[in-house]
FIVEX-533051 format. One line per 3 residues: their letters; for each residue x, y, z of C-alpha. Coordinates in pm, 1 decimal. Layout:
N
A) X/Y/Z ~ ...
//
This chain:
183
XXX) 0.0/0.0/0.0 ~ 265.9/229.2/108.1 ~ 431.5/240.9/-303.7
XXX) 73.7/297.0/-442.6 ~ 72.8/637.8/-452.7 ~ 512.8/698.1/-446.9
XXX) 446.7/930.7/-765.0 ~ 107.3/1143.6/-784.9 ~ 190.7/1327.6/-1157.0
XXX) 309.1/1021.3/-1377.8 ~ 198.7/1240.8/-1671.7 ~ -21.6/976.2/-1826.4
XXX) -328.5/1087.0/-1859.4 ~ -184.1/1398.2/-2089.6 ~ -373.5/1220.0/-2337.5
XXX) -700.3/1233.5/-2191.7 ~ -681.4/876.9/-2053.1 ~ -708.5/752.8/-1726.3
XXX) -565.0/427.3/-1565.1 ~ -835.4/174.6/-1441.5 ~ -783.3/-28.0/-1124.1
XXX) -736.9/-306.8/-1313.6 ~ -438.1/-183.4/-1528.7 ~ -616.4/-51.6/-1820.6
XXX) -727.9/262.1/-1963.8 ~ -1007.6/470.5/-2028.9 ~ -1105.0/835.0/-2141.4
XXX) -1145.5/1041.4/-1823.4 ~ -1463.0/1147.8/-2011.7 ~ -1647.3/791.4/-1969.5
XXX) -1940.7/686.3/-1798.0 ~ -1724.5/486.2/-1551.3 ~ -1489.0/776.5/-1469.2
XXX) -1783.2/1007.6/-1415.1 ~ -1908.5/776.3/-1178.3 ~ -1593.5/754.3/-977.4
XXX) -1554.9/1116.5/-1024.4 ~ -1874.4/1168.8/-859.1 ~ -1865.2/894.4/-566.0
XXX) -1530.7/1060.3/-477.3 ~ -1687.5/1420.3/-469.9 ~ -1960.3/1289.4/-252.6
XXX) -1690.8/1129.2/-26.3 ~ -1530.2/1469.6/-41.0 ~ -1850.5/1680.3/67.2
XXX) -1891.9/1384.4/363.9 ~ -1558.8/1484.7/452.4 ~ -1651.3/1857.8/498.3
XXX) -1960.8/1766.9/703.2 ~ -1707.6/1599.9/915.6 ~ -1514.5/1876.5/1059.6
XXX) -1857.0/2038.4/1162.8 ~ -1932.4/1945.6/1547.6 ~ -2126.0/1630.3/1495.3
XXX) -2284.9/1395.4/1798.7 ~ -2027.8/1122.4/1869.9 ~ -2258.9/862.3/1690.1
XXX) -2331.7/1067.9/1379.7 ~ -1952.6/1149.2/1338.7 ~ -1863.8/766.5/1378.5
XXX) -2154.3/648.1/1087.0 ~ -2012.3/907.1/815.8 ~ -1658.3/802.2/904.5
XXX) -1808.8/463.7/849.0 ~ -1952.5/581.2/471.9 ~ -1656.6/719.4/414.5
XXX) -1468.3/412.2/346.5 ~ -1765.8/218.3/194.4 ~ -1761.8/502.0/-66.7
XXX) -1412.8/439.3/-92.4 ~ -1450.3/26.4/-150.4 ~ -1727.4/165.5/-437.0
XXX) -1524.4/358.5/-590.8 ~ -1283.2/103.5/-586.2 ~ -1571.5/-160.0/-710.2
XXX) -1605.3/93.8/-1001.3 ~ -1262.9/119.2/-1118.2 ~ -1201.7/-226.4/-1177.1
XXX) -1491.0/-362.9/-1355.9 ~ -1590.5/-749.5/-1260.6 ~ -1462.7/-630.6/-909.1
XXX) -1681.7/-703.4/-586.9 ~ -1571.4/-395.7/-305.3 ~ -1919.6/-260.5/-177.3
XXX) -2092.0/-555.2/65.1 ~ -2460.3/-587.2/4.8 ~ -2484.9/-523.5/415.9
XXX) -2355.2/-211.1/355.1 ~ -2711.8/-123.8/196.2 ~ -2888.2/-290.9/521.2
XXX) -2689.6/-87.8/766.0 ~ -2775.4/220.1/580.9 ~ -3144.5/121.4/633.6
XXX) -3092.1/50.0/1008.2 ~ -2951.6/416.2/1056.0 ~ -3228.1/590.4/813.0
XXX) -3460.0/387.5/1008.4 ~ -3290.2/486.4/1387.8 ~ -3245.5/828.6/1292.9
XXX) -3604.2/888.7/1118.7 ~ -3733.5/736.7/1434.6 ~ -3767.4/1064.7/1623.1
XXX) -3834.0/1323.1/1400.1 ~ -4180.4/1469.2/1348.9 ~ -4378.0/1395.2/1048.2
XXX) -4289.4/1609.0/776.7 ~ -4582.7/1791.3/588.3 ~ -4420.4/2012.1/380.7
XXX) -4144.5/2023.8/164.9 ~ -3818.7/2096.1/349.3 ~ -3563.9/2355.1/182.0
XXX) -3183.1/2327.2/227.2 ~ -3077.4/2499.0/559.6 ~ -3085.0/2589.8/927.4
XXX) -2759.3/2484.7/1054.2 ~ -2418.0/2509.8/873.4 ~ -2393.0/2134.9/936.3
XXX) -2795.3/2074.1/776.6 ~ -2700.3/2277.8/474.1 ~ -2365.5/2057.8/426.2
XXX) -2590.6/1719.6/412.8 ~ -2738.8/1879.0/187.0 ~ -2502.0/1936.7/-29.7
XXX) -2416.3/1586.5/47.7 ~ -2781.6/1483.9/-56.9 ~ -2755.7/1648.1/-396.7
XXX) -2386.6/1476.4/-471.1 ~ -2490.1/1163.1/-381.5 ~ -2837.5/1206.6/-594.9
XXX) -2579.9/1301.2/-865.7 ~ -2348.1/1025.5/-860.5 ~ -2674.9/816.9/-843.8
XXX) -2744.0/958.4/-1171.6 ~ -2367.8/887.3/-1310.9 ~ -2382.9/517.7/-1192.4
XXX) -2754.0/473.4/-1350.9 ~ -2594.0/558.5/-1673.2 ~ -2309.9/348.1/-1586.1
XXX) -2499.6/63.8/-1540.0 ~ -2684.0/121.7/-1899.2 ~ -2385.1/96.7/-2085.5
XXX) -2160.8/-155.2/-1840.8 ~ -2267.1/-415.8/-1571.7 ~ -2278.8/-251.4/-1226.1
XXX) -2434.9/-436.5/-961.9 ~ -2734.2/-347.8/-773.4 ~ -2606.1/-330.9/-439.3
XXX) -2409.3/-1.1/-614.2 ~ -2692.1/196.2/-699.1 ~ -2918.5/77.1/-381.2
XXX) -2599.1/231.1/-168.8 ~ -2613.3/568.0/-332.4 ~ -2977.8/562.8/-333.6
XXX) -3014.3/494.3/60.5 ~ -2704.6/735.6/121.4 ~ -2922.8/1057.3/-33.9
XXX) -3213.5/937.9/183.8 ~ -3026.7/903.2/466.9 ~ -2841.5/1233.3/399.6
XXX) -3180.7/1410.3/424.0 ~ -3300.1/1246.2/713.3 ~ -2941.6/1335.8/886.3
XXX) -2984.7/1704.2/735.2 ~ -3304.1/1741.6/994.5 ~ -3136.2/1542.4/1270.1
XXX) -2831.0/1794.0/1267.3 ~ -3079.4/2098.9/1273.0 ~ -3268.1/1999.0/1588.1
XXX) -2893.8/1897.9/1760.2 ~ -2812.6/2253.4/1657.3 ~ -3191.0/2365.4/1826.2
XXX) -3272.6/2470.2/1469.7 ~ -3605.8/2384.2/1315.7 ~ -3681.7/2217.5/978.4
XXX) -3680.9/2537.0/692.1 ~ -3997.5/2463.7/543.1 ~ -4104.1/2565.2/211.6
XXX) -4393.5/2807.3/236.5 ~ -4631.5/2705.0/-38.7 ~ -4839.7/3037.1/23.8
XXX) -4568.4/3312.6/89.7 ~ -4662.0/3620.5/-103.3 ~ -4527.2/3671.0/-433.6
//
């Protein structure tokens, strides 16, 4: 692991390709390399949320998505490789589920905001909706198993659902769109 990354500029993708996990090469302008493009943005945006002041346990679960995005983005540069465990999708449904638990019942839409730490699951939400999107499209053109896209899919859910947990730790309320605000 440690001679992996010895030499970060190797100068070969001056030709507008891009090394694959598995030793060959692609245009950085494919379907696959958007996707990893995007799962590594979202894992990026995660890592901002981090250095917000999180409860213990919330902290702990993104570290936690952190490296599963890592082992997908992993899964999706080496095609044929398995690196995202279907439990992955499970646990992601235990914590929407635990988290959801105590929050009222939503009836309105919610807009992006309240807290510095809500608005950056946000963002978070709207990456990972993204690179939902990118490994769709993936998966239309090359095989990409489900577990993939159900990951990404709970991870936006559970991004919104954290969003509104990280507002009332901050003693924020939901920002709720106002259907009938004058115009």
């Amino acid at each position: 692991m440690g001679n992996r990354l010895s030499r970060i500029a190797t100068r070969t993708g001056d030709d507008g390709t891009t090394g694959l996990g598995d030793g060959s090469r692609t245009r950085k302008d494919s379907l696959r390399i958007a996707a990893i493009g995007d799962v590594d943005e979202l894992n990026s945006t995660i890592g901002l949320l981090r250095t917000e002041p999180l409860p213990d346990a919330l902290g702990a679960a993104l570290a936690d998505i952190q490296h599963d995005l890592f082992d997908l983005g992993g899964e999706l540069s080496i095609p044929g490789f398995e690196g995202l465990p279907e439990t992955r999708v499970e646990r992601l449904d235990r914590l929407l589920d635990e988290h959801n638990a105590g929050l009222p019942r939503l009836k309105e839409f919610v807009l992006p905001g309240g807290s510095r730490a809500a608005a950056l699951a946000h963002v978070a939400r709207t990456v990972c909706r993204r690179a939902e999107r990118a490994i769709v499209a993936l998966g239309q053109e090359e095989t990409v198993r489900p577990a993939c896209r159900q990951y990404v899919n709970r991870l936006s859910d559970l991004m919104f659902v954290l969003a509104r947990v990280l507002n009332r730790h901050a003693g924020c309320g939901d920002v709720m769109w106002e259907k009938d605000r004058p115009r």
